[in-house]
C-alpha positions in Angstrom: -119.9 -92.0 59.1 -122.9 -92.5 57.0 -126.0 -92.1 58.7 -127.7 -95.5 60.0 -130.6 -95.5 57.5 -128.1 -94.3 54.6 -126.4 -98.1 55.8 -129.6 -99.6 55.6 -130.2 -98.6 52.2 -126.8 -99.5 51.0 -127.6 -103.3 52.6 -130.9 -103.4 51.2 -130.2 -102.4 47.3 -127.4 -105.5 47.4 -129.0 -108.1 49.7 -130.7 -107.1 53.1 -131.1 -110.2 54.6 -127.6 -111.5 53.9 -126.0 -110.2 57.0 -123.0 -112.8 56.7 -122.0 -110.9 53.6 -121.4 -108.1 55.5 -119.2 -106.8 58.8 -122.0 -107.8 60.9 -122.9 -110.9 62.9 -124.1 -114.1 61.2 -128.0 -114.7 61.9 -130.1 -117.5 61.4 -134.2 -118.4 61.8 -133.0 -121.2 63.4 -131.2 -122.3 67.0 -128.7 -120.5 68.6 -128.8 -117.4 66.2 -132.5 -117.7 65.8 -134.7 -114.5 66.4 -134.9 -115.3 70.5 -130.8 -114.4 70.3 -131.0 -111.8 67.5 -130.4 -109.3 70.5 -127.6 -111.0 71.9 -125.2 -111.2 69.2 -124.1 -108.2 68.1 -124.1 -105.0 69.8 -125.5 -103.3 66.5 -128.5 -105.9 66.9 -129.7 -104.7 70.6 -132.9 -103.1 69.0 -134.1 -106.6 68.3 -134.7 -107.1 71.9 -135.1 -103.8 73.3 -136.9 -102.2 70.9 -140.4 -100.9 71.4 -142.2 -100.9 68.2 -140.9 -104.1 66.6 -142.2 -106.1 63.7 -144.1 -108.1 62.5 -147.1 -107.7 64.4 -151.0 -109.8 64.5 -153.0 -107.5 63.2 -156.5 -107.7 65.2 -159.0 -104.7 66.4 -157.6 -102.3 63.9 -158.9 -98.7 64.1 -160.9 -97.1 61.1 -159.4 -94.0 60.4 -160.2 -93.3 57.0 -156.9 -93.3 55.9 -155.6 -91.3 52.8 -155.2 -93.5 50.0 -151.7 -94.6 48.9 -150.6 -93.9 44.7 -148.7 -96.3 43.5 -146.7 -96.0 40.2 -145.5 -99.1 39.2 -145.9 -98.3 35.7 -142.5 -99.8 34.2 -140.4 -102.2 36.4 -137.1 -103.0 35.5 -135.9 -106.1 37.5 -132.1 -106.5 38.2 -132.0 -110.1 38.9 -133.3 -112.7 41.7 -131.6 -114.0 44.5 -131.5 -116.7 46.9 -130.0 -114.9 49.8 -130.1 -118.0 52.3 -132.6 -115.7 54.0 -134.9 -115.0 51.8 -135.8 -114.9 48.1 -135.5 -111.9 46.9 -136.1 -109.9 43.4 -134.1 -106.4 43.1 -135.5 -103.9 41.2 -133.4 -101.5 38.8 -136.0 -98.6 38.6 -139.3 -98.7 37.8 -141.3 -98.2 41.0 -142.5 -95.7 43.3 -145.7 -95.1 46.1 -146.6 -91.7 47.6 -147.5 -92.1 51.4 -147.5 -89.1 53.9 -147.4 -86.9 50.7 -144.1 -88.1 50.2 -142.0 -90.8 47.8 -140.5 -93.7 48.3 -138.8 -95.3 45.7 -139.2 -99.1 45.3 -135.7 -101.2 45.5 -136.5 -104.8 46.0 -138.7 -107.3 47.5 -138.7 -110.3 48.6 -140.6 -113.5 50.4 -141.3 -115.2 53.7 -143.0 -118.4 54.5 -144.8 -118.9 56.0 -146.1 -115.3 56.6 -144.7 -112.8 59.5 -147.6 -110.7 60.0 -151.1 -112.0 60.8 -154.6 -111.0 60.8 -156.7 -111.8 63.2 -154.8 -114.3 64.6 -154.6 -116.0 60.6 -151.1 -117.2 59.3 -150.3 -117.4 55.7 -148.4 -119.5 53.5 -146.5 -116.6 52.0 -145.9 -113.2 52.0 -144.1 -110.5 50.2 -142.3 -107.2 51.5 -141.8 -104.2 48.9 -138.9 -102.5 50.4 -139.1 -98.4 49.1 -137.0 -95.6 50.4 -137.4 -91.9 50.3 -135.0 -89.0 49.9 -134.5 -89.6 53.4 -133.2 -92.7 53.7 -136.5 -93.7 55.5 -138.2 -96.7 54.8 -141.7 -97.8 53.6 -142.7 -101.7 53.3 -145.6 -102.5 51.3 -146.8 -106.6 52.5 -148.7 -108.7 50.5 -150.3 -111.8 52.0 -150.6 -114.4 49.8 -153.8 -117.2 50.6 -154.1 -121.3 49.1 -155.6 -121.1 45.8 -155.8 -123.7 43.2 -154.4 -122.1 40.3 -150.7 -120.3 39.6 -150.7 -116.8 40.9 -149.7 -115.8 37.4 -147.3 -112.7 38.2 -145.6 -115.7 40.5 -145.0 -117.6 37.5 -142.0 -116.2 35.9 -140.3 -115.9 39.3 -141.1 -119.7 40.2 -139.2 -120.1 37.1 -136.3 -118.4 37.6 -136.1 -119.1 41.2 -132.6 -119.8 42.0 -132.1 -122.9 44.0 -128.7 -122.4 46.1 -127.8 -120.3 48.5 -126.1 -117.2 46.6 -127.1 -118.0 43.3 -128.9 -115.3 41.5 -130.3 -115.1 38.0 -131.1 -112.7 35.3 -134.7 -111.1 35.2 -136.4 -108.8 32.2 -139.2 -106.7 32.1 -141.5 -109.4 31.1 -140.9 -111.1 34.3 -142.3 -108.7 36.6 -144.3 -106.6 34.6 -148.1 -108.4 36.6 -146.7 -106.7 39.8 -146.9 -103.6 37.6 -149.8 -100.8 38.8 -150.6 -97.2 38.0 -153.7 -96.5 40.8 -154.4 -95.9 44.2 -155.2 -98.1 46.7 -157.5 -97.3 49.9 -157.8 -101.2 51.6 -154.8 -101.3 54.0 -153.6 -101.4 57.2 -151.3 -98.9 58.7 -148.6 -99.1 61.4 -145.5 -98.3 62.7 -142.5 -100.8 62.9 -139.6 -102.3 62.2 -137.3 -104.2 60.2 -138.2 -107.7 60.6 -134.9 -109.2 60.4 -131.2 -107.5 62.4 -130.5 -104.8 63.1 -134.3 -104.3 63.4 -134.5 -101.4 63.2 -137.5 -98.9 64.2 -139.2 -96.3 62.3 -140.1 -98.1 58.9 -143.6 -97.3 58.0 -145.4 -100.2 57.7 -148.5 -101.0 54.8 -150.1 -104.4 55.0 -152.6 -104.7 51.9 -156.1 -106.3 52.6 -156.8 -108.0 49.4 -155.0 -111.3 49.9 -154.1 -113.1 46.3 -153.8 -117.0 46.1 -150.9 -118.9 45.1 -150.9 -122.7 44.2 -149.5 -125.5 45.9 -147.0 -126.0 43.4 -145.2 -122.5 44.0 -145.6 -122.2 47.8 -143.7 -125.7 47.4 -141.0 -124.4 45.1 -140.4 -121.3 47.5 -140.1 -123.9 50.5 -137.7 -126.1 48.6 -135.4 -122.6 47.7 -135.9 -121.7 51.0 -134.9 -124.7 52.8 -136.5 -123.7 56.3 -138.8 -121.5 57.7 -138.1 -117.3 57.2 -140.5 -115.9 59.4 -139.9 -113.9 62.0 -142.7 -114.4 65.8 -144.5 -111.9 65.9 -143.9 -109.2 68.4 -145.9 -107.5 70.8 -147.7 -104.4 70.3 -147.5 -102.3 73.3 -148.9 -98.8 72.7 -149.6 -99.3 69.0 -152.5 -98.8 67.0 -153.3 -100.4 63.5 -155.1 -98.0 61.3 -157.1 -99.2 58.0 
C-alpha cells in the first residue's frame, strides 16, 4: 500500500480537488456535503473534523521570528494544461518550479484558486487566492498562498489564464510557456508568514507546511468575475481554529 502522502501526490499531479474522480466520497462547498459534513462522509475524511492543526486559518498576532528566507526558482515553467475541476481552477505544471524551505526542496506541481479567499489576515477576506502546491522527495507537502486584493487594472500574469479559463466542469485546455512565464521568479523572498496545517479540502490532511506571502497583488474586477462565473459557487473553505499554533513572519 503506498504510503498516504505518496496518494496525495498521485491525487494532486491529476486533479486534487476532484475527489468524485476518484474511489473516495463525493464533496461539495455546499449543503449536505459541505465542509461542516466533510468529517462525516467518509471514514478516510475523519481528519477534517478531528484534526488538530487544520487549515485555513486567520492570521492575526503573528510572531516575529526572523525567519530564514525562502529561494524560489521558478526560472522556466512549463504548464501542462488548465482545468476546471468543479472545485477549483486549477493550472498543472509539467516542470519548471521549485522553493527551498527548511533547507530542503519541494518541487512545484500545480496550483490553483479560491474565491473568495480561505485564509485571512487580520480578520481581512479576499477576493481571491492562489495555493502553489510543491512536494519534496518525501512526499511532504509545501503550499505557497498568494492573496490577491481589488485593483483596477488586469493582474497581467492573470491575463493569459482568464483567457484560457475553461468554463465547464471537466474541461481543461492547452497552456505554453508564454502563459505562465509572469508567475516566473529566480530570488528569495523574506515577507511571509509561517505555519503549520493542512489540506484545505478532504482528506485534510495534517502536516503540510504552510507559506502565506505578505505582498498582496490586485486583480481587476473583470477577472475576479470570470473566476466566479468558472467557478459557479463559492470554494473556500471556514476557517479553522488555531488551538496551540503559532504564526511566524
Amino acid at each position: 500500500m503506498k504510503p498516504l502522502f505518496s496518494l496525495l501526490t498521485s491525487i494532486l499531479l491529476i486533479t486534487p480537488l476532484l475527489a468524485a474522480a476518484s474511489d473516495q466520497a463525493e464533496w461539495s462547498y455546499q449543503g449536505v456535503k459541505g465542509p461542516s459534513h466533510w468529517g462525516d462522509l467518509s471514514p478516510e475524511y475523519s481528519t477534517c473534523n478531528k484534526g488538530k492543526n487544520q487549515s485555513p486559518v486567520d492570521i492575526s498576532n503573528a510572531v516575529d521570528a526572523k525567519l530564514k528566507g525562502i529561494k524560489f526558482d521558478y526560472a522556466m515553467l512549463v504548464p501542462e494544461n488548465i482545468v476546471n475541476t468543479g472545485h477549483s481552477i486549477q493550472v498543472n505544471i509539467r516542470s519548471g518550479g521549485a522553493i527551498t524551505i527548511d533547507d530542503e526542496k519541494f518541487t512545484l506541481k500545480q496550483f490553483h484558486f479560491h474565491s473568495p479567499s480561505e485564509n485571512k489576515i487580520d480578520h481581512v477576506s479576499y477576493p481571491l487566492e492562489a495555493h502553489f502546491v510543491h512536494t519534496n522527495d518525501k512526499n511532504e507537502l509545501a503550499v505557497v498562498s498568494i492573496l490577491y486584493q481589488p485593483g483596477g487594472m488586469d493582474n497581467l500574469a492573470l491575463v493569459p489564464l482568464v483567457n484560457n479559463m475553461p468554463m465547464k466542469v471537466g474541461d481543461a485546455n492547452r497552456l505554453g510557456a508564454k502563459d505562465t512565464e509572469l508567475f516566473e521568479r529566480n530570488k528569495t523572498v523574506k515577507k511571509y508568514f509561517r505555519f503549520n496545517g493542512s489540506l484545505t479540502t478532504p482528506p485534510c490532511t495534517e502536516g503540510v507546511r504552510w507559506v502565506v506571502m505578505q505582498s498582496r497583488p490586485g486583480l481587476s474586477k473583470r477577472q475576479l468575475l470570470a473566476f466566479q462565473k468558472a467557478l459557479k459557487h463559492s470554494n473556500n473553505r471556514p476557517i479553522q481554529p488555531m488551538n496551540a499554533r503559532m504564526v511566524t513572519k
